[in-house]
C-alpha positions as CSV (number, residue, x, y, z in Angstrom):
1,X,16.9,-66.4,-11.9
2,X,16.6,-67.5,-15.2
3,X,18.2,-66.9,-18.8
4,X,18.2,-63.5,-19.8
5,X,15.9,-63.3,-23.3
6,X,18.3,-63.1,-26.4
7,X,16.9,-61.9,-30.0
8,X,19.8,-63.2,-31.8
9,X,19.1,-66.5,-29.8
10,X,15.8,-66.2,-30.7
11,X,16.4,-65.6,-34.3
12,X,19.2,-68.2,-35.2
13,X,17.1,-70.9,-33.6
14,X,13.5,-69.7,-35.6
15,X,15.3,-69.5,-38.8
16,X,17.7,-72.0,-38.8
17,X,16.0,-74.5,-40.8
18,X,15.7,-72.0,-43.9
19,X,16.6,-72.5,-47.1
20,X,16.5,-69.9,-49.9
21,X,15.8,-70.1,-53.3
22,X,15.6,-67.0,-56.5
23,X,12.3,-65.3,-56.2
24,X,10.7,-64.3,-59.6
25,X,10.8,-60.7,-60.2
26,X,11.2,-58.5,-62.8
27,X,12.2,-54.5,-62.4
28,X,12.3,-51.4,-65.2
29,X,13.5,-47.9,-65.0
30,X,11.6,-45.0,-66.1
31,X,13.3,-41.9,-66.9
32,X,12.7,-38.3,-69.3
33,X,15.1,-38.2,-72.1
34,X,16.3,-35.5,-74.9
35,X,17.7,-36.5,-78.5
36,X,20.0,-34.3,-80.2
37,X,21.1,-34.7,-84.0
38,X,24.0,-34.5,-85.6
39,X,25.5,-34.5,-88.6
40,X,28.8,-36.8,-89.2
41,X,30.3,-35.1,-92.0
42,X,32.7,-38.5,-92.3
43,X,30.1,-41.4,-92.4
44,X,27.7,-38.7,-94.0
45,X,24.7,-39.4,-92.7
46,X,23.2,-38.0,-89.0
47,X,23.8,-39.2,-85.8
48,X,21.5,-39.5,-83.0
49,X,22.5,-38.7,-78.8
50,X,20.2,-39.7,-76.4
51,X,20.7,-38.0,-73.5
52,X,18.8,-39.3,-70.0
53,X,16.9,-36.8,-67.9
54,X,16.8,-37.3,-64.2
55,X,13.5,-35.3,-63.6
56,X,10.6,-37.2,-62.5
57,X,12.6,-40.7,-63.2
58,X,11.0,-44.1,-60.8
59,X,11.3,-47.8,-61.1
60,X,8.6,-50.6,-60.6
61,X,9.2,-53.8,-59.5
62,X,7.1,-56.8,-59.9
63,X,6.8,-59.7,-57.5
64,X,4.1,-62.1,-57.5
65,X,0.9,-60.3,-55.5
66,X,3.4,-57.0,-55.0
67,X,3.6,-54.0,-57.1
68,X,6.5,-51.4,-55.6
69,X,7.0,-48.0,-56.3
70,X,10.6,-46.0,-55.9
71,X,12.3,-43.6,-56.9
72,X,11.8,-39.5,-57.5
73,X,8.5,-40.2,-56.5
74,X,8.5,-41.9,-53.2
75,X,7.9,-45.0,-52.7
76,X,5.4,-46.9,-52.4
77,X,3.7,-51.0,-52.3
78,X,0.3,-52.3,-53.9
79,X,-0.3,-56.0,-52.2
80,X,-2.5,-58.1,-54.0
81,X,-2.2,-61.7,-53.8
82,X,-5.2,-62.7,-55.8
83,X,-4.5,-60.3,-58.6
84,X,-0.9,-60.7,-59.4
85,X,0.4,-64.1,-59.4
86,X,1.8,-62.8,-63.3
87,X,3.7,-60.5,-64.6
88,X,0.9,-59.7,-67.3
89,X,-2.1,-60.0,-64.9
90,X,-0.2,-57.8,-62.9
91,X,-0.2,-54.9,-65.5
92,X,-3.4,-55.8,-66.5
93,X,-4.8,-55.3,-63.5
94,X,-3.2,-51.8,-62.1
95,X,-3.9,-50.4,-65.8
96,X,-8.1,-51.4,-65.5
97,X,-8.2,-50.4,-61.2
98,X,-9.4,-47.1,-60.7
99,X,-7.4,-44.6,-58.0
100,X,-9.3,-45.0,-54.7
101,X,-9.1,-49.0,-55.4
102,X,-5.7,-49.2,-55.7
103,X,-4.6,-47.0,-52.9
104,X,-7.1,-49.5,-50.9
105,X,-4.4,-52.0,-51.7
106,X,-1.3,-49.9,-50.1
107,X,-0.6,-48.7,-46.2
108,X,-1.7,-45.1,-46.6
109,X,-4.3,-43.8,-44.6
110,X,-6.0,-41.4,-45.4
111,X,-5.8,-37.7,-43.9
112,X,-8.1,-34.8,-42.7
113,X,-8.5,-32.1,-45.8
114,X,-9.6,-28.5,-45.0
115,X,-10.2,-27.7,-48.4
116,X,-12.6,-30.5,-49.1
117,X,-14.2,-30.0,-45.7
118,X,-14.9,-26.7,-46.9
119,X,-16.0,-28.0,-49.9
120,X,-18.5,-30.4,-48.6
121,X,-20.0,-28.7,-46.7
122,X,-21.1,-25.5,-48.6
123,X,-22.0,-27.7,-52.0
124,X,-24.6,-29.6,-49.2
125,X,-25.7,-25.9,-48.3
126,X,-26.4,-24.8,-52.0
127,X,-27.6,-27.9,-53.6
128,X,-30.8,-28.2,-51.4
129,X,-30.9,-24.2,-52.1
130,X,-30.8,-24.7,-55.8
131,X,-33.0,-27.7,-55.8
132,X,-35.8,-25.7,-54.2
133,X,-35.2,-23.2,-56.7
134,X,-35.2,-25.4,-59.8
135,X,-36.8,-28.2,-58.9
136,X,-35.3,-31.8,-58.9
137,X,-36.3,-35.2,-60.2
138,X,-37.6,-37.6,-57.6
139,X,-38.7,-41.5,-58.1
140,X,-42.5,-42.1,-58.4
141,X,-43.1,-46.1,-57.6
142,X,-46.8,-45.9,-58.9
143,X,-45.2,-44.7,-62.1
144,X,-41.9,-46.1,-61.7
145,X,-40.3,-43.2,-63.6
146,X,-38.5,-40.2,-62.4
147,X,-40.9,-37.0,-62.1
148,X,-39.8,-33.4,-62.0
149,X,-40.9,-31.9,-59.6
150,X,-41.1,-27.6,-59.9
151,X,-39.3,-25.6,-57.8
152,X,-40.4,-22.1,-56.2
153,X,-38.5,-20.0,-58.8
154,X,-41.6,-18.9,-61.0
155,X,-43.8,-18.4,-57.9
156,X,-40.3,-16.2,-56.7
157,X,-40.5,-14.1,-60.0
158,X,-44.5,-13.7,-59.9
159,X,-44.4,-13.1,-56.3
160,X,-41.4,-9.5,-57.7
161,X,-43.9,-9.0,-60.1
162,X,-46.5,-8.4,-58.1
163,X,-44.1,-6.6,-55.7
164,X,-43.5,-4.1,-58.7
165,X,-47.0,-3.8,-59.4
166,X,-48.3,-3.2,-56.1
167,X,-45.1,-0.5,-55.8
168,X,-46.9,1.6,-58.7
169,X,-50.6,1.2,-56.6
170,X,-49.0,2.6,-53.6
171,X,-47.5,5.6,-54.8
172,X,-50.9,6.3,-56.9
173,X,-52.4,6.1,-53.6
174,X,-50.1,7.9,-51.8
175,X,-50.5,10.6,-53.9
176,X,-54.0,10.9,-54.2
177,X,-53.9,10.9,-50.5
178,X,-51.3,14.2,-50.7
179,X,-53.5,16.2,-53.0
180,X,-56.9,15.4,-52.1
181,X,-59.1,17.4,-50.2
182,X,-60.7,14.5,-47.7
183,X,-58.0,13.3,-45.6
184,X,-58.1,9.9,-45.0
185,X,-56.1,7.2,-43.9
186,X,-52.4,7.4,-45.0
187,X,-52.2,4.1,-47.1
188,X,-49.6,1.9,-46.1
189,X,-47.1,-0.2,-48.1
190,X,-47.8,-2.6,-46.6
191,X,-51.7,-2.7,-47.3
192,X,-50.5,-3.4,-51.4
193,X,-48.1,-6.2,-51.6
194,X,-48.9,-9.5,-51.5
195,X,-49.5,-11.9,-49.1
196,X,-50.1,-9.7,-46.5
197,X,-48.4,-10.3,-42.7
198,X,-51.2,-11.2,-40.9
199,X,-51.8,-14.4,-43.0
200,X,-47.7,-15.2,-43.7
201,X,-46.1,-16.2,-47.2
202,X,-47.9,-19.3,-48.9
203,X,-44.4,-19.7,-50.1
204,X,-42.9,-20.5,-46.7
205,X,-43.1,-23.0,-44.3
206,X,-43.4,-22.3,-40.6
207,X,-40.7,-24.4,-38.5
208,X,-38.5,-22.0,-36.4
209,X,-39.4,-22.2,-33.0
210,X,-43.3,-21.9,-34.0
211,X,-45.7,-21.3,-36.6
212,X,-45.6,-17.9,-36.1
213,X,-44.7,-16.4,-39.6
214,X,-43.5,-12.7,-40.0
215,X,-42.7,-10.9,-42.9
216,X,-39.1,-10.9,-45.4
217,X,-39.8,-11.1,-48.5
218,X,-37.7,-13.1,-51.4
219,X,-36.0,-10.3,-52.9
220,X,-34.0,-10.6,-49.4
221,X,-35.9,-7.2,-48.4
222,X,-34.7,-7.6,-44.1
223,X,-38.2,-6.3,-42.8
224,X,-38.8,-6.4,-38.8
225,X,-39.6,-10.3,-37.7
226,X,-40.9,-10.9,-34.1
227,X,-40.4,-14.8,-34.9
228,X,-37.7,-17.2,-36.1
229,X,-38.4,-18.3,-39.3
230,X,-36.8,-20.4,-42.2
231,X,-37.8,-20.8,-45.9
232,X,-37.8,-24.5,-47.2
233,X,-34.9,-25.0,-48.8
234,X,-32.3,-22.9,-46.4
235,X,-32.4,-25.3,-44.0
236,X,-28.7,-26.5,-44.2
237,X,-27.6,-22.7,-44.2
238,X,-29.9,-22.1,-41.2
239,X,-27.6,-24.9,-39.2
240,X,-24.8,-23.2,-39.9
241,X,-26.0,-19.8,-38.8
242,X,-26.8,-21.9,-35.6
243,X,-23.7,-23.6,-34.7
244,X,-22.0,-19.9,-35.2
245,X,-23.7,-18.5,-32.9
246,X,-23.6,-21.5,-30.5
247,X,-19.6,-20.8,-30.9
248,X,-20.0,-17.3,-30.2
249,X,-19.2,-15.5,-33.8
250,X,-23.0,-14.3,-33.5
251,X,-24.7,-12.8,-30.6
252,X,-27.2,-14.9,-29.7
253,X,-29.1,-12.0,-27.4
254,X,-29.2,-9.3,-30.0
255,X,-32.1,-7.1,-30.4
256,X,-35.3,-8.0,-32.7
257,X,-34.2,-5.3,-34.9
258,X,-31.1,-6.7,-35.9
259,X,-30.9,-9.1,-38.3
260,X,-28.6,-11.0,-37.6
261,X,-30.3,-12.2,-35.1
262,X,-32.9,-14.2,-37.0
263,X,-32.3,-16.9,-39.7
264,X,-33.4,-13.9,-42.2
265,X,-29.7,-13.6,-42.3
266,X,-29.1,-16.0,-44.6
267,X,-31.0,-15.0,-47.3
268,X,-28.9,-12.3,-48.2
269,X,-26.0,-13.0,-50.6
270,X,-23.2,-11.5,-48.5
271,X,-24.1,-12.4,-45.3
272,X,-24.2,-16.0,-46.6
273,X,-20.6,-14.6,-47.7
274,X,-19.3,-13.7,-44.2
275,X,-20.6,-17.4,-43.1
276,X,-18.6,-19.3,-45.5
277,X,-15.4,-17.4,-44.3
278,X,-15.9,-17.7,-40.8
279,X,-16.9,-21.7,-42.1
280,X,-13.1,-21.6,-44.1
281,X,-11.7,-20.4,-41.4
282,X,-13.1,-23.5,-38.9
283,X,-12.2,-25.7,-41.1
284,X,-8.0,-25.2,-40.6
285,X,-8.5,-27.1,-37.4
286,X,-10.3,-30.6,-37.6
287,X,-11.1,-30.7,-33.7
288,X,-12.9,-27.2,-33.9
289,X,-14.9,-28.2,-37.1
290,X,-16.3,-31.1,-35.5
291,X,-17.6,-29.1,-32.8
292,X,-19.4,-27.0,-35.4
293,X,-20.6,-30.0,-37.1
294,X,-22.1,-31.4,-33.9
295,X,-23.8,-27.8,-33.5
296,X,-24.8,-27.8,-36.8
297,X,-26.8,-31.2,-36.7
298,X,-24.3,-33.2,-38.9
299,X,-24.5,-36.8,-37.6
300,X,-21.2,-39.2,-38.2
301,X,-19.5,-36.8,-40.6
302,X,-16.7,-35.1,-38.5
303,X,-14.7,-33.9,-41.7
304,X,-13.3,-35.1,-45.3
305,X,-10.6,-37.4,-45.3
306,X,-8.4,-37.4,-48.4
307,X,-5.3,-39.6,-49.5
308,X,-1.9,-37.0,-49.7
309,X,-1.7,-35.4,-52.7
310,X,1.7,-37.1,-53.3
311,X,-0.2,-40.4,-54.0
312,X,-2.0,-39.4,-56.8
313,X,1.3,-38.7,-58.6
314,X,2.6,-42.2,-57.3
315,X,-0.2,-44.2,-58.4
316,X,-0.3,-42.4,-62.0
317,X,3.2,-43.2,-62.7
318,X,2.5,-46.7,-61.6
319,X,-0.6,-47.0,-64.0
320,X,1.5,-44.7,-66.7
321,X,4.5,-47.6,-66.6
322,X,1.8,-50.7,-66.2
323,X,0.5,-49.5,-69.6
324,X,3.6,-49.2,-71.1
325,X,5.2,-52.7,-70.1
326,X,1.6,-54.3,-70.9
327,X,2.2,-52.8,-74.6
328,X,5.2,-54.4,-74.9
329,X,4.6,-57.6,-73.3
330,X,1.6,-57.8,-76.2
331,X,3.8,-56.7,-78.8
332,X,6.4,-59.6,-78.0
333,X,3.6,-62.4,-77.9
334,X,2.0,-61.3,-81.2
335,X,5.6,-61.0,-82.8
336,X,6.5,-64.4,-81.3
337,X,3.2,-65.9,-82.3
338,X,3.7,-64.6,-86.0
339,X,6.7,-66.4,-85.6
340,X,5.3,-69.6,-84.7
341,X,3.2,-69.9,-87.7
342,X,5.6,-69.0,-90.1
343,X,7.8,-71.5,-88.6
């Protein structure tokens, strides 16, 4: 049977031959203060106390390629051999790196965020709303320049118009039909606004299970539909509607004559309302808001990652020191330049 492993063999015999020697480095203190004045009725003349505040107080410490953090703060290390073989080039370059570069240079992964889940996910929703609305600017390579392209909104506010107008015909008609002598036909409501069922909305595009159109209006008027339908532009909002029900918040074998049952739904302000809570509310666990997203049709996104909060505070106080030190590292070599010459 052999020798039983030792670490402290191990370790005596691997380092053995080392030799040390100083390291440079170079470390400051940053810390609130108060000053209080006073007058010194013997020397005449005021006297200033400065009195150190322990609130929010850190030190950085430079070593060529590290950067380190402690303190009130936490702690915590930017590695970068390349960038920091000098104290200077150091500053220099933590005070010109932006926030998501630097924390590329420490340990810290990043973590699941609700909130910008949340976030993400209903700004996708209401940008491609809004951009059907108002229009957006798309790239032309015949013309190579951006053209803006018009959204449905004044077709939207014709198409009220018109819904207005043909209100007024109907109730002329209706009560011609009351008082006159011939009885004919009732008219129908129907029979006076535009774009008329049988022939669907120009304004919509068939996609929902077939190209069966039925009538909802866009004043989010819920009328009876027969068929699925979406309008262009309500796509994303759709999905969601869809991987609710998939997950059981919506009954997918409700009646034709209730709404919720047909993508109609999400037109309406607050029933787009109850899905972004019942979104919210998915998005406090990460494993059940991927299965939503899966439902939903989102491919590779399974949530937002963020840094912790904390790290935001640590790398400002880092860049908020750098920029102080690099002042007065540029102060002393103009002072000792100005020197030089007048030496």
């Amino acid at each position: 049977m052999g020798n039983k492993f030792s670490i402290r063999e191990h370790v005596d015999s691997t380092f053995k031959e080392h030799v040390f020697v100083p390291a440079p480095s170079q470390s400051f203190s940053f810390f609130g203060h108060s000053r209080e004045l006073k007058y010194v009725p013997q020397l005449t003349k005021e006297s200033v106390r400065v009195s150190r505040s322990s609130a929010y107080s850190f030190e950085i410490t430079w070593r060529p390629g590290h950067i380190l953090l402690t303190g009130d703060l936490g702690e915590l290390t930017l590695v970068q051999k390349h960038a920091m073989p000098s104290f200077k080039e150091a500053l220099e370059w933590v005070v010109d790196a932006d926030y998501d570069y630097l924390m590329g240079k420490t340990c810290v992964k990043k973590e699941y965020d609700a909130e910008a889940t949340y976030e993400y996910l209903i700004h996708t929703a209401n940008r491609e709303a809004i951009e059907h609305l108002l229009g957006h600017s798309e790239w032309s390579y015949q013309d190579q320049r951006y053209i803006r392209r018009n959204g449905v909104r004044p077709d939207i506010r014709r198409y009220r118009k018109e819904c207005k107008e043909a209100a007024l015909e109907y109730e002329a008609a209706f009560a011609e039909y009351t008082t006159g002598e011939q009885k004919e036909e009732e008219p129908r409501l129907e029979d006076f606004l535009p774009y008329k069922e049988e022939f669907g909305s120009v304004l919509r595009n068939p996609g929902w299970k077939d190209n069966t159109l039925s009538r909802a209006d866009y004043s989010n008027v819920h009328h009876t539909v027969s068929r699925a339908w979406y309008v262009c532009g309500y796509e994303t909002w759709v999905s969601f509607w869809v991987a609710l029900r998939a997950n059981g918040y919506y009954d997918p074998t409700a009646n034709s004559d209730n709404p919720d049952a047909h993508p109609t739904f999400v037109l309406n302000p607050r029933n787009r309302q109850e899905l972004k809570e019942e979104i919210r509310n998915l998005c406090d666990q990460q494993h059940e808001i991927v299965e939503f997203l899966r439902d939903a049709g989102f491919e590779d996104y399974y949530g937002s990652d963020i840094y912790p909060v904390r790290t935001k505070w640590q790398i400002d106080a880092i860049k908020h020191g750098c920029k102080m030190l690099l002042a007065k590292v540029t102060a002393d070599e103009e002072m000792a330049a100005r020197a030089g010459k007048a030496a």
